[in-house]
Structures are given as C-alpha cells and as structure tokens.
C-alpha angles and dihedrals in degrees: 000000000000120000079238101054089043090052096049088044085058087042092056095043101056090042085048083054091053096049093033082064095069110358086104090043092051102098093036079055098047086049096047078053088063105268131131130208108264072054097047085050095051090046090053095041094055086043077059092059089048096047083045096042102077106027098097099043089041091062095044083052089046086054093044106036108015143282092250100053090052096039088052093056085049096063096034091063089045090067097034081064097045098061092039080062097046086053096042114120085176153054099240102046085045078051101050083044088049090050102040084049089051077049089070103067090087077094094081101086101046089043092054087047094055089048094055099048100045091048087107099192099351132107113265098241084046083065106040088044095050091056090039093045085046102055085052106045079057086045086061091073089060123060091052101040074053106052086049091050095040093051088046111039095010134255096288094069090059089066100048083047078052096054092041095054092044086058081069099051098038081056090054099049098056089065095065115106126251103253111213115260118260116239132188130225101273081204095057101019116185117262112259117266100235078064091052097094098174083055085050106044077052103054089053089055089049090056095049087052105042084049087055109048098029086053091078104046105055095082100016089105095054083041094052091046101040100032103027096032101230116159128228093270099053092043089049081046089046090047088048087058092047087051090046096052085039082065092032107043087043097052085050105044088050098070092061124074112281088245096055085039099053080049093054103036091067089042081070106050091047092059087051094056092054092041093060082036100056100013117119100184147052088245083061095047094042081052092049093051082055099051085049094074083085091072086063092038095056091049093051091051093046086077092049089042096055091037095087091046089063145050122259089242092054089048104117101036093051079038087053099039091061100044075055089056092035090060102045096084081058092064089040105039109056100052088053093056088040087056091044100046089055096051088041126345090218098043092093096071110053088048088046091063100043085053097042085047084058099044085045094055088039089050096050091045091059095035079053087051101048097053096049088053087052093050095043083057101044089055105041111113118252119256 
C-alpha cells in the first residue's frame, strides 16, 4: 500500500469519526429546529440536489486538472459547512450549512480516482473498498459517543466536536501528493461514454438500486424515536452498529468480485427493511443497523464495477457521471418517505422491499448476462 493511500485512509477515519457524530442525529435535529416531517423530507431531499449537482463536472475537473486539487476544495468546504452548523440559531442558516456540507459529495470521483490510481498491486474494488471501509469504521466511534453528548449538552454541540474533528482531516489530506494527468492517445481517442451503451444500461441499473435501498432509511430514525419509543442513545448505539457493518460489510464485500458484491450487498439491505419493519425488539433493530452497512458497500463497488466498462482517461467523468446517478435517489427519495410517513409511519417499508426485490431480479439478469457475454468471448476461436 502506497504512503498516499495510507494518508488519505487515516484522513477518512478521523473525518468518519466527525459525521458519524451527528449524520444519524440529522433528521431528530432538524425536527427540534421546527421542522416536521413532510419538512425534514423535503430538507433531505434538496441535501440530496446539492450532494447530485457537481459530481459530473468534479470529475471532468479531476481528468483535466488533477484529482488533489478537487479533492482539497472538497474538504475545505466540508469544513466550511461544519462550523456554519455548529453557529447556526435557525433553521435556515443550519439548512444553507446542511446543504453546502451534501455539496461536498462531488469528491467522490476524484476520490475514487485517487484511490485507483494509488492501489499499487491491489484490485481495484480492494482499494476502493479499504478507503471506503476506513472512513466508516472511524465513523463507528461516533453515533454512539453522539447520542451520549447529545442527550447531555443538545444536538448543537455535536456539530462545534465535528468541526473540530474535520480541521484534522482536512490537515491530513493536504499532505497527499499531486498524482500526473492521464491523457489518451489524440491519435486513437476513447469513445465517448454516452456511446457506451453497456455504461449506460448500467447506470440505469444503478439508479433503480440506490432508489430502492436508500427509500427506507431517510425517516427511519424519527420512526424508530416517535413510533418505537427508542431514546437518543439507543438510536446513536443503533447508528454505531450501522457504521460498524458499513466497515465491516465493505471490507468484506470487497474481497469478492464487484458483481457478487453489488448482489449481496442489496440482499442486505433488504433484510434490514424487513428487520425495522417486523422487529419487535432493540436486538432486531441493532441487527438491522448492521445489515445496513450494504447500502455503503454497494455504493463503493459501483465505481469498481463500472472501471473495466471505461477508459482510464475517462476515469473521473464516467466516475462522476455515476456518483450523479448514485445520488439521485437522495433528491427523489426523501420526499417520498416524508409523504408516506405522514399518511402512515410504517407504510416505507413494505413498499422498500417490493422496490429493492425488483432491483435485485433486474441486477442479477444483467450480472448473468455479463458473465455469458465474457465467457462467449473467452471461448470463441481466434481468426
């Protein structure tokens, strides 16, 4: 493993730490700030536009000018966003600091394209998967050291211990070194991705999945506190055991192939959704946190699934194009759980797991596919 690969996995750690610290907490805050639920959706669902809007040209701007320089003004709005929620007195300054922090996920081309080219002799989804399972197995201490703070000093102070934390990071990340452009034979240029139709057929695939297993997770907090009961420090110990099956589930994950990976990985969030729906128990809804941690894992192998459909010039675009299509369900979904738990708080997860079966059956159509194109051609006589 490269110095720079091991910076940037400590990098990610200590700033895991810091979200992890109120991510879970995000939608009881935003309701202690006045807001209701149809409200909280709407809020997420536009955090979701601002995570979606810059992906595609961050990852142009990673090709042409370089994956540090974007991933450094990634970190330094993070940050930037952090402290704006620890001194916001309302909900719509803690809103513009929620949104300019979703902004923020335009770093994950780049990122993934860092990644890739500093995995030395590693896979590619080893890699991804590594930097990904270390941000959240940093992102374990947090949830539940924030649920104890919150229920002793509030919410807010969760916020002001975040920004404290992203200073490090931020720190540790400037100390990566600058990696050379890639550049494509002018004489024999890629074709260009929207040509690309097996990309593309897979983008669409990765919508349909990311909708489905993102729709049940927006209001389960706020379902789990006003309709189970559970108090701020069982829901921070429930979000600890997501963050821990987000590492675990990732690390593991990414020792399989990217195909089996991307199957299993809905399988677990499946199980989740019927696990909060039918569980009658905190042991049911600690299991179902944990399962969670497919939702992360199938993000992260998206990336190492699409990587041999592309060119490595075209790396952070096609990188780009797909963490747009990765975040779309995050705009759509939430306003749709905010509309159903009005209507009916359980509701969501019935109508999750119809929509994650379907993904699932869609998914292993095209993976079968896949592999009896591969071994049509491995076995096709030379001319």
């Amino acid at each position: 493993m490269s110095l720079d690969l091991i910076l940037l996995s400590i990098s990610l750690f200590v700033w895991g730490i810091g979200e992890g610290m109120f991510f879970y907490f995000q939608p009881i805050y935003l309701k202690e700030l006045g807001a209701d639920p149809l409200q909280i959706g709407v809020i997420l669902g536009l955090a979701g536009v601002a995570m979606t809007a810059a992906h595609i040209p961050a990852g142009y701007l990673a090709d042409r000018f370089g994956r540090r320089l974007v991933m450094r003004t990634a970190w330094c709005t993070g940050l930037t966003a952090a402290w704006t929620m620890a001194f916001a007195r309302s909900l719509p300054v803690f809103v513009i600091g929620l949104l300019l922090y979703g902004f923020t996920a335009f770093v994950a081309a780049p990122l993934s394209s860092y990644a890739t080219a500093a995995r030395g002799k590693w896979s590619i989804a080893q890699s991804l998967t590594f930097i990904s399972g270390m941000f959240n197995l940093g992102a374990v201490i947090g949830p539940i050291s924030g649920g104890f703070l919150g229920e002793v000093f509030g919410l807010h102070k969760l916020y002001i211990y975040s920004g404290c934390l992203f200073f490090v990071s931020t720190t540790l990340l400037f100390l990566l070194r600058s990696q050379p452009v890639n550049d494509h034979d002018p004489e024999n240029p890629p074709g260009s991705l929207f040509t690309n139709w097996r990309y593309l057929s897979f983008l669409g695939i990765v919508f349909l999945v990311m909708f489905s297993v993102y729709l049940p997770q927006p209001l389960t907090p706020v379902f789990l506190e006003d309709v189970r009961g559970l108090t701020l420090s069982k829901i921070g110990t429930l979000g600890t055991l997501g963050m821990l099956g987000n590492a675990a589930l990732t690390f593991l994950l990414g020792q399989f192939s990217s195909r089996l990976g991307f199957l299993v990985a809905q399988v677990c969030v499946a199980l989740f959704t019927i696990l909060i729906w039918r569980g009658s128990g905190l042991p049911w809804y600690m299991l179902a946190y944990f399962l969670l941690g497919g939702y992360r894992a199938a993000r992260t192998l998206v990336s190492a699934r699409i990587r041999p459909m592309i060119h490595e010039a075209q790396m952070g675009l096609a990188y780009g194009i797909a963490e747009t299509i990765n975040n779309l369900p995050t705009i759509l979904a939430p306003p749709l759980a905010g509309y159903l738990y009005d209507k009916d708080p359980v509701s969501i997860f019935p109508l999750s797991l119809v929509v994650i079966t379907l993904a699932l059956m869609i998914t292993l159509g095209f993976t079968l596919r896949e592999r009896s194109l591969s071994k049509s051609v491995e076995v096709s006589p030379c001319p």
